[in-house]
C-alpha positions as CSV (number, residue, x, y, z in Angstrom):
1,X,-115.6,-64.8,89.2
2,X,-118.9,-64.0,90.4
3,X,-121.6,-61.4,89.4
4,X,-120.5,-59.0,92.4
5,X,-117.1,-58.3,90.5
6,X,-118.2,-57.2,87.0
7,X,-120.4,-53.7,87.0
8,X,-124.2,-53.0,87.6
9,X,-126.1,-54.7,85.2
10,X,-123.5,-57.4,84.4
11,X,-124.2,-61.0,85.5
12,X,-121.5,-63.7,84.7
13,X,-123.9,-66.2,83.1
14,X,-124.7,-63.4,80.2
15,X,-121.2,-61.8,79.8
16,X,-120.0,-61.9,76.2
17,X,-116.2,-61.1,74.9
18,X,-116.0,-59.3,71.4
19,X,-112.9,-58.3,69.5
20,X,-113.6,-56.5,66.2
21,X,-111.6,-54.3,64.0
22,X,-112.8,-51.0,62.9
23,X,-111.8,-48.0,60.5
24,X,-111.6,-44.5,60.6
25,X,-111.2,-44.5,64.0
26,X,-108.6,-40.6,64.4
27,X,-107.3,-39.3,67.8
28,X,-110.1,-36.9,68.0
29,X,-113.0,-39.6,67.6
30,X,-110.9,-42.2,70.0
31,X,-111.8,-41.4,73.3
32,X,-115.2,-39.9,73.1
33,X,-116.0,-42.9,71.2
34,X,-114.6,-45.0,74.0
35,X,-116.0,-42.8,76.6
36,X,-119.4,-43.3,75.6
37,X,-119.6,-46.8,75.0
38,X,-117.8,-47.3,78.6
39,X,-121.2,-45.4,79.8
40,X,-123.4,-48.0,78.3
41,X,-125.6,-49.9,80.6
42,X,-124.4,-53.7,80.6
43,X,-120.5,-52.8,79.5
44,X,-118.5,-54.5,81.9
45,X,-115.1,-53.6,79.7
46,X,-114.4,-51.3,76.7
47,X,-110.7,-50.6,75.5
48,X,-108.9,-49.7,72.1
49,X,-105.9,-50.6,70.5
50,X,-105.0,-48.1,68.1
51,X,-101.9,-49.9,66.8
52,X,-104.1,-53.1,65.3
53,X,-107.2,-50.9,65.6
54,X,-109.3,-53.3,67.0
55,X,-112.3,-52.7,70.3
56,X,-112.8,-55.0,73.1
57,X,-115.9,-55.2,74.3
58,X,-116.9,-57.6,77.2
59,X,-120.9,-57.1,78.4
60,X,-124.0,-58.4,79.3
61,X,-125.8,-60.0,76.2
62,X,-129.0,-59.6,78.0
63,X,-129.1,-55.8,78.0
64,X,-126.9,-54.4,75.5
65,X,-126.3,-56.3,72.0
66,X,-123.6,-55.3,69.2
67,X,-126.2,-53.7,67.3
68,X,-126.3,-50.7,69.9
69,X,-122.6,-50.8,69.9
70,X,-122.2,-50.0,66.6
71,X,-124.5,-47.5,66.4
72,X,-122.3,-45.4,69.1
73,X,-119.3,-46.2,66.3
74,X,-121.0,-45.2,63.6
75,X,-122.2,-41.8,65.5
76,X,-118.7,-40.7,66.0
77,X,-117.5,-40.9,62.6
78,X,-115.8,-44.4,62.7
79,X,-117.2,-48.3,61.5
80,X,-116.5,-51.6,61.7
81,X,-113.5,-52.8,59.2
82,X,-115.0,-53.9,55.5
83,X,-113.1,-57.3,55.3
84,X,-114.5,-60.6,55.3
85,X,-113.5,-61.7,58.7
86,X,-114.7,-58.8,59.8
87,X,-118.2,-59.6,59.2
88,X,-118.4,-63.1,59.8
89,X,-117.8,-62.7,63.5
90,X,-120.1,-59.5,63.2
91,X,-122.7,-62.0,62.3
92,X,-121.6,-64.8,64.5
93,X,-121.5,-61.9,67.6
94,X,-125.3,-61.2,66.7
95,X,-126.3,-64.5,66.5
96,X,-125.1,-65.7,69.4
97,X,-126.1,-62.3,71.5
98,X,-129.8,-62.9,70.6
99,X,-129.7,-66.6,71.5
100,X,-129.2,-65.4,74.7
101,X,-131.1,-62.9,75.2
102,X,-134.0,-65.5,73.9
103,X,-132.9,-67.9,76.5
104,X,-133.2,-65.4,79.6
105,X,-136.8,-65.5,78.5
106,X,-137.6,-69.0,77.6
107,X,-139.6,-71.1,80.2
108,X,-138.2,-74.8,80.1
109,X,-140.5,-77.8,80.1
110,X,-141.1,-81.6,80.2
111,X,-142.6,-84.3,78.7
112,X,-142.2,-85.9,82.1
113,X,-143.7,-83.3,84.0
114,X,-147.6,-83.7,85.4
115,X,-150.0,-81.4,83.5
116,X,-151.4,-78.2,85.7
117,X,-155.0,-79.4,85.9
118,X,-154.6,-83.1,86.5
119,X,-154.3,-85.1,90.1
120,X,-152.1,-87.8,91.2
121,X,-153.4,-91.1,90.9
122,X,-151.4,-92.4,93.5
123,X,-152.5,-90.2,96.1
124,X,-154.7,-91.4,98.8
């Protein structure tokens, strides 16, 4: 895939998959919840299945994190499932969204690499 089929925002090198389970999640809260989330800048793909009431959520790592995400939950009524498995890829999901936002950022160097201010020697 490249970065011209995902949405605005969305680039293919920053485009994270979550599945997480949540609770009170009602036919009334459902598709406002959805609908909101789906208008997020950096969502490439939002869906619910109430049966296993679990969220997908694919986007861009760079502009949105799980954090935001599950403030919008929380807002209409419903919350991410209190069960240890639950958590531990909440945490995982959070950890690995800030390593990349960090990495967008982070300018690479080398300890091979000639320092700004100095001349080569072997240049006549």
């Amino acid at each position: 895939m490249s970065d011209l089929e995902h949405r605005v925002g969305v680039k293919e090198a920053n485009l994270v998959v979550r599945n997480l389970r949540l609770c009170k999640v009602t036919d009334e809260n459902c598709d406002a919840l959805i609908e909101e989330i789906d208008r997020l800048f950096g969502i490439d793909e939002v869906s619910y299945n109430i049966r296993e009431n679990v969220i997908h959520l694919a986007y861009d790592a760079t502009h949105l994190n799980l954090e935001g995400i599950e403030t919008v939950i929380r807002k209409h009524g419903a919350d991410l499932h209190n069960d240890w498995w639950t958590h531990t890829k909440e945490s995982y999901y959070q950890f690995v969204d800030q390593n990349i936002k960090d990495n967008v950022t982070h300018k690479p160097w080398s300890c091979h690499a000639t320092p700004p201010n100095r001349h080569n020697k072997h240049k006549e």
